[in-house]
N, C-alpha and C positions, 0 to 999 in steps of 0.2 A: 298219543293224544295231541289233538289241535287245540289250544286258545288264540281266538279271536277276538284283540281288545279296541272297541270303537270309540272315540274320545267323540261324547257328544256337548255340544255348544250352542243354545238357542233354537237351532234349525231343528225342529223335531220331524218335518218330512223326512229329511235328507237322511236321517239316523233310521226311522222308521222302514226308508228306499231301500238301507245298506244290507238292515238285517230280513228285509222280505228275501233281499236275495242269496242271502249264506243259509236262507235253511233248510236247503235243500242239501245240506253236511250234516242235518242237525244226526242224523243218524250213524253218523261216520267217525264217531269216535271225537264231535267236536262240544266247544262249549263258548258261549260269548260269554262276555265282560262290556258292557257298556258304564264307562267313566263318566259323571254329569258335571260338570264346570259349574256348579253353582245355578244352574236357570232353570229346573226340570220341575213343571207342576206336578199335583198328584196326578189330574188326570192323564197329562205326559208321558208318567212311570206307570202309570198303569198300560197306557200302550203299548210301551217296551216290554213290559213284563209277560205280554201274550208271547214272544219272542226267548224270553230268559229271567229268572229268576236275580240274575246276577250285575246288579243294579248297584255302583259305587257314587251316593250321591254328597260332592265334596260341598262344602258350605260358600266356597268363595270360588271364584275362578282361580286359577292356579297355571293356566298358562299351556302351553303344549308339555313340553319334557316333564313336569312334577306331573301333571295328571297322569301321562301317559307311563310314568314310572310306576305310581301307586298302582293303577291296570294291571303290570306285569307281574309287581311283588304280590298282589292280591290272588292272580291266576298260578304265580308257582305254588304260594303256600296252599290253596285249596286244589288242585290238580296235577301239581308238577308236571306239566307239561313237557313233549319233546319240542313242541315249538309253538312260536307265542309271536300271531301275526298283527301285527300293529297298524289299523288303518284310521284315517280321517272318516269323518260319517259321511262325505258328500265321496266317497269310491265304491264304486258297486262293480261285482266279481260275475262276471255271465259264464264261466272259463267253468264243465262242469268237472274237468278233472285238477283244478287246482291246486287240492290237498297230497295230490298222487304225486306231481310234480316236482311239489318240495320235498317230499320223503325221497324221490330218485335222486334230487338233486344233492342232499346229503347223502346218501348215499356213494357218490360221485367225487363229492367233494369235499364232505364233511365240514361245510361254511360255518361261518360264526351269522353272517350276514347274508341273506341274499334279499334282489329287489326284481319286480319285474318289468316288464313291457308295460308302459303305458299311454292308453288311449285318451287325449284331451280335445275339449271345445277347440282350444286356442293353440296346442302343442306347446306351452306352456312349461308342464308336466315329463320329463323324459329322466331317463338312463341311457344311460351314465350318464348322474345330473352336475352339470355344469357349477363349479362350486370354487368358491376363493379359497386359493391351496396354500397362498404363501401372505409371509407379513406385507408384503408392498400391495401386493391385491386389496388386504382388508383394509389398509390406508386409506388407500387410493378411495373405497368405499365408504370408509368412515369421514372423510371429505364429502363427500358426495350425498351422502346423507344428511349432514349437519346442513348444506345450502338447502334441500328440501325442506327441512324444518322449518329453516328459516323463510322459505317461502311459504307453505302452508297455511303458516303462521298467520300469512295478509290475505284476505281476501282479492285485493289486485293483483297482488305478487302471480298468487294461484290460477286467476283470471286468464292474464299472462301469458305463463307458462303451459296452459290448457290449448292457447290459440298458437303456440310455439310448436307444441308436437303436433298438433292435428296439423296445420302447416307441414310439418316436417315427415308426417306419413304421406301425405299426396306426394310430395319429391321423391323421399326414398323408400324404397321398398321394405321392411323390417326383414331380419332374417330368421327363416324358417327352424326352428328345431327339430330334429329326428334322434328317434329311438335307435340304438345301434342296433341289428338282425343278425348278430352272432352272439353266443356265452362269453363274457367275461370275467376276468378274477380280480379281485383287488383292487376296486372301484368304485367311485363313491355312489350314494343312491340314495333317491330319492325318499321325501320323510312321510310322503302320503299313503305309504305300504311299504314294510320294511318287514321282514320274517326273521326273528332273532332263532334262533339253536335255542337247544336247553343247554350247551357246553357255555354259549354265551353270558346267558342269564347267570349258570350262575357262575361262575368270573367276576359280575360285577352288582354290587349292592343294586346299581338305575341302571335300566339300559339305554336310556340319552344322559346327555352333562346335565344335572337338575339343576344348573341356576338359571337358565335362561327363562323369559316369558314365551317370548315367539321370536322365530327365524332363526338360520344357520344352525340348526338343528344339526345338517347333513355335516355342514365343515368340523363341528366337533365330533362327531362319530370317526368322519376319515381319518380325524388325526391322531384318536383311538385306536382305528388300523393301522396306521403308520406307527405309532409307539408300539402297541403291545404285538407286531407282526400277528394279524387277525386276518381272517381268510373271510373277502367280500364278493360275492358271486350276481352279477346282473344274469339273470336267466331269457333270452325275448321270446322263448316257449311258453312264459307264465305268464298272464293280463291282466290288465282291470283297465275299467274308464274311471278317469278321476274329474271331476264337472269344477275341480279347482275354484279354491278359497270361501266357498259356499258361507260357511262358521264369521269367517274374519268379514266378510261384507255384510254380514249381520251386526257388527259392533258399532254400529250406529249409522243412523238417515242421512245426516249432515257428511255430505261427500267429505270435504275438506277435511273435517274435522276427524272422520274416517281413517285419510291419509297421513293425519297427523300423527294418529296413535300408530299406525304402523313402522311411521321413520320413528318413533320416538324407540318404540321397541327393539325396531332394527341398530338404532344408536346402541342401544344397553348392550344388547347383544354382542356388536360388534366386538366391545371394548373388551368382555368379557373376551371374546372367542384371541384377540390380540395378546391378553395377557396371556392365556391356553398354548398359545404357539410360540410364544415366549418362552415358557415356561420350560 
């Protein structure tokens, strides 16, 4: 059995887009779970509900990892699932043998983890996703961070620094990311689709670190890998289009103030993921 858990957030198209396109599984042995971060009208849920009866609506937003934790404990204790696919509501799955995939792939491999190919607007989005492995990296970030707050913070600062990068894309070129086009093991991956095992799940009470709100999600998973020798598999057989941050650019009109709440989270995080690697 498949669970499919959509972590939805404001965007009710986007969540609506996700599950028009999974249900053409619905037949296949699968079941959604859509998570509601606190914002879902009635008439909302009842939208959803033409989709799935299985509607966890949490009273407050709670962030990426706790929602999407509750999602998983919610789908093993009512299904026990062999695997429990974890997506963002703005990823939609056109790929119609999917499910097939991952069952060869364990098969193959018997993963804890696997992540697949992903198609974005921006290439944004990839695997093996590029992720801070060591303490100097997150440093170096948690630096880097804290001046963005602090800029944010001013409307001219942000001004600014607006006319600093547009400036600085006409000079330099940005560099492209790409998806790797072979199988890999033991690699970090991407948070926008992740397919946990059921050996995974249960090994661990959350299958993300539950303190965080948002961001490096991926860095503490790998370092999860890295301690408990956990087997990470990027498949580029397996797809989705991810139209990336859909949910997060909903958290408010006011750009600036937009970008504020993001470094502010990214700070929390950081610090968290620093003592993690410490530890």
């Amino acid at each position: 059995m498949f669970s499919f858990i959509i972590l939805h957030y404001k965007n009710i198209e986007e969540t609506i887009n996700c599950l028009n396109c999974l249900k053409k599984f619905s037949s296949r042995n699968c079941n959604f779970i859509v998570v509601d971060n606190g914002t879902l009208s009635d008439s909302e849920e009842h939208k959803i509900k033409e989709f799935t009866e299985d509607v966890i609506k949490l009273q407050e937003n709670k962030g990426f990892a706790k929602a999407n934790n509750i999602g998983v404990r919610y789908a093993k204790e009512k299904y026990n699932s062999s695997f429990y696919i974890v997506l963002n509501s703005d990823v939609i799955i056109e790929q119609t043998d999917f499910i097939d995939i991952i069952a060869d792939d364990y098969k193959k491999y018997k993963f804890d983890l696997l992540g697949p190919k992903i198609y974005s607007p921006t290439n944004e989005s990839i695997n093996p996703f590029p992720i801070l492995k060591d303490i100097s990296n997150v440093n170096a970030e948690i630096k880097r961070t804290k001046k963005l707050i602090k800029i944010y913070k001013s409307a001219i600062l942000t001004f600014l620094l607006d006319n600093y990068l547009n400036l600085k894309k006409k000079i330099i070129k940005p560099t492209i990311l790409n998806n790797e086009n072979k199988i890999l093991v033991n690699v970090p991956l991407h948070g926008c689709c992740i397919i946990f095992s059921k050996k995974y799940v249960n090994k661990y009470t959350d299958v993300f670190y539950n303190e965080t709100f948002l961001f490096y999600e991926e860095e503490f998973l790998y370092q999860r890998i890295l301690k408990d020798n956990l087997i990470s598999v990027y498949d580029n057989k397996l797809e989705i289009f991810h139209k990336e941050g859909a949910s997060v650019k909903k958290v408010g009109q006011n750009i600036r103030k937009s970008r504020l709440f993001r470094e502010e989270k990214k700070l929390e995080s950081l610090i968290l993921l620093k003592n993690y690697i410490s530890s």
